[in-house]
C-alpha positions as CSV (number, residue, x, y, z in Angstrom):
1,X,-2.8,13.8,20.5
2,X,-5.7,11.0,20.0
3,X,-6.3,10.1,16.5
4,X,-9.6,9.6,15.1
5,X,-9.2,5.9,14.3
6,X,-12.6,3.7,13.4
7,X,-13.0,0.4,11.7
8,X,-14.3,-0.2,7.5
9,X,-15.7,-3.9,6.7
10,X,-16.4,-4.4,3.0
11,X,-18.2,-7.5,1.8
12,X,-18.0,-9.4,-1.8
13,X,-19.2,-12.2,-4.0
14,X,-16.2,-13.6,-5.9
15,X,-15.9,-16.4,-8.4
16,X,-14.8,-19.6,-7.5
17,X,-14.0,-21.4,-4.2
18,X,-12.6,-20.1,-1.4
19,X,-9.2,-22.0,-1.7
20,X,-8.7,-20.5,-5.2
21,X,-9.6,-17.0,-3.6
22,X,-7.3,-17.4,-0.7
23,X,-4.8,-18.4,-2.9
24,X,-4.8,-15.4,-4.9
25,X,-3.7,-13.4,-1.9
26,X,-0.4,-15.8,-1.4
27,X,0.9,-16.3,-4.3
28,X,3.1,-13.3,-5.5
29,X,2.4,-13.7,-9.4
30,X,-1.4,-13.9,-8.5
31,X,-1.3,-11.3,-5.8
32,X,0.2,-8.5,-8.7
33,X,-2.8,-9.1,-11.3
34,X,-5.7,-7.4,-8.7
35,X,-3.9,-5.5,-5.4
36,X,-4.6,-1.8,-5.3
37,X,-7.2,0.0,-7.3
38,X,-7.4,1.1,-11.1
39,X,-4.6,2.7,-11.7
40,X,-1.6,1.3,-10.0
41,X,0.9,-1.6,-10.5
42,X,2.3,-3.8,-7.9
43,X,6.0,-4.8,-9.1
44,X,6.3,-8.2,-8.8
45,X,9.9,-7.8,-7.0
46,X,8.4,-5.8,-4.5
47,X,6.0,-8.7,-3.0
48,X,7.2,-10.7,0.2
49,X,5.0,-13.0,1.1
50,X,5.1,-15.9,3.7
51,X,1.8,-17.7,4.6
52,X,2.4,-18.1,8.0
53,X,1.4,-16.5,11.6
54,X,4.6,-14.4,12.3
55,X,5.0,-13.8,8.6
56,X,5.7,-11.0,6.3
57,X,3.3,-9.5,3.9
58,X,5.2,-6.5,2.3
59,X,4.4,-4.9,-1.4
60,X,5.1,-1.5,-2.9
61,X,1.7,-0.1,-4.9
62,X,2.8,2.3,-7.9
63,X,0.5,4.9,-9.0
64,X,0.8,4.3,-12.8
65,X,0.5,8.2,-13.7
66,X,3.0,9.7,-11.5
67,X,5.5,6.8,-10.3
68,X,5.0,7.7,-6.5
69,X,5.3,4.7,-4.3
70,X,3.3,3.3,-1.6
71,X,4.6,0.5,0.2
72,X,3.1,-1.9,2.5
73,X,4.8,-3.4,5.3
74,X,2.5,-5.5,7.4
75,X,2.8,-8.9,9.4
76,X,0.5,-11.9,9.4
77,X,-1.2,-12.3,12.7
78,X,-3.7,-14.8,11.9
79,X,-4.2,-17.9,9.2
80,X,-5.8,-20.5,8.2
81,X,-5.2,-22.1,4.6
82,X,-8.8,-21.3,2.5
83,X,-10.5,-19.6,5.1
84,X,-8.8,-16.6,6.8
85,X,-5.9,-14.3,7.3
86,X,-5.3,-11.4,9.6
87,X,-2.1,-9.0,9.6
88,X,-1.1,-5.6,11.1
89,X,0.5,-2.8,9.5
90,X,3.8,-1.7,10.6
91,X,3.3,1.9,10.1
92,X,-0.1,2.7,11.1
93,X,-1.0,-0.1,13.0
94,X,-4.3,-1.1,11.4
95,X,-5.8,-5.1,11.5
96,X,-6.8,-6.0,8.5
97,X,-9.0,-9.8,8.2
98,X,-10.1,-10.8,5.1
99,X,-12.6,-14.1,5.9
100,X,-13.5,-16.4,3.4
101,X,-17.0,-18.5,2.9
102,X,-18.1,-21.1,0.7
103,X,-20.9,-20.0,-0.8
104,X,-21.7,-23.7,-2.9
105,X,-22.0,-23.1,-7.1
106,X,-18.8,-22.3,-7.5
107,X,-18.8,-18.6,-5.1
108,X,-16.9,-16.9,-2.1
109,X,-17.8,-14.7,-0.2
110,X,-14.9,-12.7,1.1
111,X,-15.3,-10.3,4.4
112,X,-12.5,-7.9,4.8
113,X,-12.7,-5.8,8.3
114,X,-10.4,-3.3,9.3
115,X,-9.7,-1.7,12.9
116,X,-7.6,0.8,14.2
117,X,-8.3,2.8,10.4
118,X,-6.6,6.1,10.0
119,X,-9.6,8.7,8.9
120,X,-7.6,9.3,5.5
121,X,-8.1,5.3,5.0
122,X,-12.2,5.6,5.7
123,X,-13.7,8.2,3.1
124,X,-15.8,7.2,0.3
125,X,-12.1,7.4,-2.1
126,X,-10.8,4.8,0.4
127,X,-13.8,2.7,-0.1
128,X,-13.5,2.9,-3.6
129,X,-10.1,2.4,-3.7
130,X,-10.7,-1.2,-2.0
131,X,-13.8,-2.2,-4.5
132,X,-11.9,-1.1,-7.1
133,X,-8.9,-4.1,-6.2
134,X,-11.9,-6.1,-4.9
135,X,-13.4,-5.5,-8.7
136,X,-9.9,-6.5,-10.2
137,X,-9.5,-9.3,-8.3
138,X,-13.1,-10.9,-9.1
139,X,-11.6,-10.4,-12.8
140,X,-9.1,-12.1,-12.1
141,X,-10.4,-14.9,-10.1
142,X,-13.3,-15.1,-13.4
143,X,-10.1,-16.0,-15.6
144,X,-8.9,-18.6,-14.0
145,X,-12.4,-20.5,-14.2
């Protein structure tokens, strides 16, 4: 059986440099303020994260209404301190990238780009799922400043 598999790239303006940015996504107490959409909770004892090629990069996302639990168990592939990170998903096998640019005046632009996406990952509730953390995350990051 072939699945339909196909690649999602999402692009945003965040506050901030890339460093702080990049740092969000490493640093466990950081990392639980924006991951997953509106909605759902990251518990902070569920976060594994080592910042290195080879590493892990595992978190459980909790729907808030109904408890059910969605974990992540993935393996950095790719990094490099400010600017990028790649990993793969143990179950499903999808890349994920996130890139990240130095826009000058304070501003990131970040690039995640997926591959080897499951269809139930691509829909328009997928998308909105990501800009909703994305949204969270650009909250957060406006805090901090």
């Amino acid at each position: 059986m072939t699945e339909n598999l196909g690649e999602l790239t999402i692009t945003r303006e965040l506050p901030g440099g890339p460093a702080a940015a990049f740092e969000a996504y490493f640093e466990p107490e950081q990392f639980v303020r924006f991951w997953g959409p509106v909605g759902t909770h990251v518990p902070l004892e569920t976060v594994t994260i080592e910042a290195r090629e080879g590493g892990r990069y595992d978190s459980t996302m909790v729907l808030d209404e109904t408890g059910e639990r969605y974990p992540l168990k993935a393996e950095i592939t790719g990094i490099r301190a400010g600017e990028f990170f790649a990993m793969v998903e143990e179950n499903t096998g999808m890349r994920s990238t996130l890139t990240f640019t130095d826009l000058g005046e304070g501003r990131t632009r970040v690039v995640l780009h997926q591959t080897g996406v499951p269809e139930m990952y691509r829909g328009p509730e997928a998308e909105a799922g990501l800009n909703s953390s994305f949204d969270r995350l650009v909250e957060h990051l406006a805090g901090r400043n």
